[in-house]
Phi, psi and omega in degrees: 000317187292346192251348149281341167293326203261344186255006164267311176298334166255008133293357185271322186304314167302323211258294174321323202270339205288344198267147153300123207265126174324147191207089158302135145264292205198154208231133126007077189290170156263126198093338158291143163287147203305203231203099173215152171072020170307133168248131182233170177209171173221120172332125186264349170245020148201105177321272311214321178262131205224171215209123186237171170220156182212130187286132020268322215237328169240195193252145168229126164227161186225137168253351157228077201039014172132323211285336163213159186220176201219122137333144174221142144242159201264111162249175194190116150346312169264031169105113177205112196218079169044204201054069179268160162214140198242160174182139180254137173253154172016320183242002130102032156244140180265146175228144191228103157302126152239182163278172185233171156200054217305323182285356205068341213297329199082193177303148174115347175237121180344317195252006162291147182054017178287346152194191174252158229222133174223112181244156188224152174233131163264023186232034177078015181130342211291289181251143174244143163303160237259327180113155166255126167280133152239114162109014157304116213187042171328165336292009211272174184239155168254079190237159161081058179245170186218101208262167149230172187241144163291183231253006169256268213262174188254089179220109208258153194199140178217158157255154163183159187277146154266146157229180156327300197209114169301110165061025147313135174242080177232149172277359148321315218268143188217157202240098167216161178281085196256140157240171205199154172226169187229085204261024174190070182038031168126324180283352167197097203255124183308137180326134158313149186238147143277128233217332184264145180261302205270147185254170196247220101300179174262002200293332190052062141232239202281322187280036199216136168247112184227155160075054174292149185215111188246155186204148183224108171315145168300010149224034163098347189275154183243147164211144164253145193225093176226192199249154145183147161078033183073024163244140163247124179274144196242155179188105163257177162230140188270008204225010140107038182077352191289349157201162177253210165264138198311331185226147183262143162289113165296124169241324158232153169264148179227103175299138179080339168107146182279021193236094238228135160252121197243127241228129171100009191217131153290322214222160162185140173237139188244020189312152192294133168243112169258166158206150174244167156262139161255357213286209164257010182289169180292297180296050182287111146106039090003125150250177162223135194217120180256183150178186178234158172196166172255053179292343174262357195144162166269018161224047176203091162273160181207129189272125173269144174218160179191133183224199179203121182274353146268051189041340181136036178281319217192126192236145170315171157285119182318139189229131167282125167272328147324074222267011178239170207294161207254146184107049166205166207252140181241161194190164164065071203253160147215172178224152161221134148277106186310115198267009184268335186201049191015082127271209189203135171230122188246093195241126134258168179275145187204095180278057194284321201271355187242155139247037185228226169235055184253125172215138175254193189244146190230145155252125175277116174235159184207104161280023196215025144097052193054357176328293197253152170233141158271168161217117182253153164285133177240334187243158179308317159215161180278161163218183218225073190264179178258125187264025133323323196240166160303146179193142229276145169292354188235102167240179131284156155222140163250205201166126170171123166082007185114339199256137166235159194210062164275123179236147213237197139207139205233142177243130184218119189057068144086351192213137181282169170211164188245115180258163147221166161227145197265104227220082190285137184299335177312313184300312176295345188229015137289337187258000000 
């Protein structure tokens, strides 16, 4: 008896060691807009300091690795109207993209979404600048971008769909894929380009070309990554962004579209994540693509990974990264790569463990340039969501220098909250 007891306390003890400690950002007010759609960084000249943005309006940062973090909320002439996504360059200044809404009104008014918005802080969060527009182009909206920085100098870079009209359901109404850079950290950004050949509708589903993902190599080439017709398409430039490929490359099929039914979510997306590597690893100048699809069923969503060693002439065959038996669903993924040492991080949502709709948070890591992936649990407990209520289109991760930083939002009675956990690589790959 005693020795079962002693062999139950140290299963228990493992399963408590196995967990990462939880860190609420922001929680769910009453009479407030929820808490959605978090992006996190990590300062790249001063570790310690990490930076989150959470839809619709603030920044949550810490100046001492995770142990405390201080709020911001962000205004603008132009607006702020949620999808942020944050990142830091080189020189340890942040930029937080958003959406615009310059009149406040929301939807339903000419001037939401007429374009995107970039505000930057050089003091890790504390203060943000009023913002820069990009890619104003009335009457058409501008949603959904995603920047990268080179991996030097402070030359800022975004993708995002323009449409005709937002969520128009006409066959007229078109969809495409622009990027604009920034060769001076930010304070001005060059007329926009189109970049995408096959357009998409305005409908924002499966058939909508959406969710650009730009990633930039250690000498300048640029590559995009988005969803559209059930496909994910690729498109670089070898010149510093002035052209592209004439025709975009279908590089993976995405069964069922990236636009996904999830039982307990209003929404669910399975859009495409690149990333390179720069680090000095064998897999130096690697791309990588993550994305979700339903190819087994609508009731085994799964997370994909697929990469390429040759800029993209030629991507392996998609490998699951989910590793548990198939009828159960994973789902919202994103990645980073750590640019200190290529490893690779993947956190997504994950129901292996329910037959119900109690769901966790999962990290995926690959030290070998994507060959093998672990999968570890990061959040503490599962939760429930309502598909009633809003709930986020996003989650994140960051990476840098041994620290991952992933965050997510979890629902408990109806109303959300925004977590992270702060995560050394020693740790994560001790457990």
């Amino acid at each position: 008896m005693r020795g079962l007891l002693i062999i139950s306390f140290c299963l228990a003890c493992m399963t408590a060691c196995a967990q990462f400690k939880n860190i609420k950002l922001a929680e769910e007010a009453e009479g407030a807009a929820p808490p959605l759609d978090p992006s996190i960084t990590i300062n790249h000249k001063t570790i310690g300091n990490i930076v989150a943005g959470i839809a619709p309006n603030r920044s949550v940062y810490s100046l001492d690795s995770g142990r405390t973090w201080i709020e911001t909320i962000l205004t603008s002439p132009f607006g702020v109207f949620g999808n942020p996504s944050v990142i830091s360059d080189a020189k340890g200044d942040i930029y937080f993209f958003h959406r615009a809404d310059p009149g406040g009104l929301g939807p339903g008014n000419d001037a939401w979404l007429d374009r995107i918005v970039c505000q930057k802080s050089d003091d890790g969060g504390k203060i943000w600048s009023k913002g820069v527009s990009i890619g104003n182009n009335p009457p058409k909206d501008q949603d959904k971008q995603w920047p990268a920085v080179h991996p030097k100098k402070q030359i800022i870079y975004t993708a995002w769909t323009q449409y005709d009209t937002y969520g128009l359901n006409d066959k007229n109404c078109q969809s495409h894929i622009l990027f604009s850079m920034s060769t001076n950290a930010g304070n001005k950004w060059d007329k926009p380009i189109q970049i995408s050949q096959t357009p998409g509708d305005c409908a924002n589903n499966d058939n909508t070309a959406i969710g650009a993902v730009p990633a930039v190599a250690l000498d300048g080439r640029i590559f995009v990554a988005w969803a559209n017709q059930g496909l994910v398409f690729f498109d670089r430039s070898y010149d510093g962004g002035k052209t592209w490929l004439t025709n975009d490359l279908g590089i993976a099929k995405q069964s069922g579209g990236w636009s996904m039914t999830i039982p307990g979510l209003d929404h669910c997306n399975g859009m495409p994540v690149l990333m390179v590597d720069n680090s000095q690893s064998r897999s130096h100048g690697s791309l990588y693509l993550v994305y979700a699809d339903q190819k087994n069923g609508e009731n085994d969503t799964d997370i994909w990974f697929t990469r390429t060693t040759n800029r993209g002439d030629y991507w392996t065959p998609p490998v699951r990264i989910n590793s548990d038996e198939p009828g159960r669903h994973q789902f919202l993924p994103w990645m980073a790569v750590d640019q200190t040492n290529g490893n690779i991080y993947i956190v997504y949502y994950d129901r292996r463990a329910y037959d119900d709709l109690q769901t966790d948070v999962y990290l995926a890591y690959s030290t070998d340039g994507g060959n093998i992936f672990a999968e570890k649990k990061i959040s503490e407990a599962p939760f429930v969501p309502d598909d009633s209520k809003l709930f986020s289109k996003y989650i994140n991760v960051a990476a840098h220098a041994g620290t991952i930083t992933p965050i997510w939002t979890r629902m408990d009675n109806g109303k959300t909250s925004v977590w992270t956990a702060v995560i050394k690589q020693e740790a994560l790959l001790k457990k």
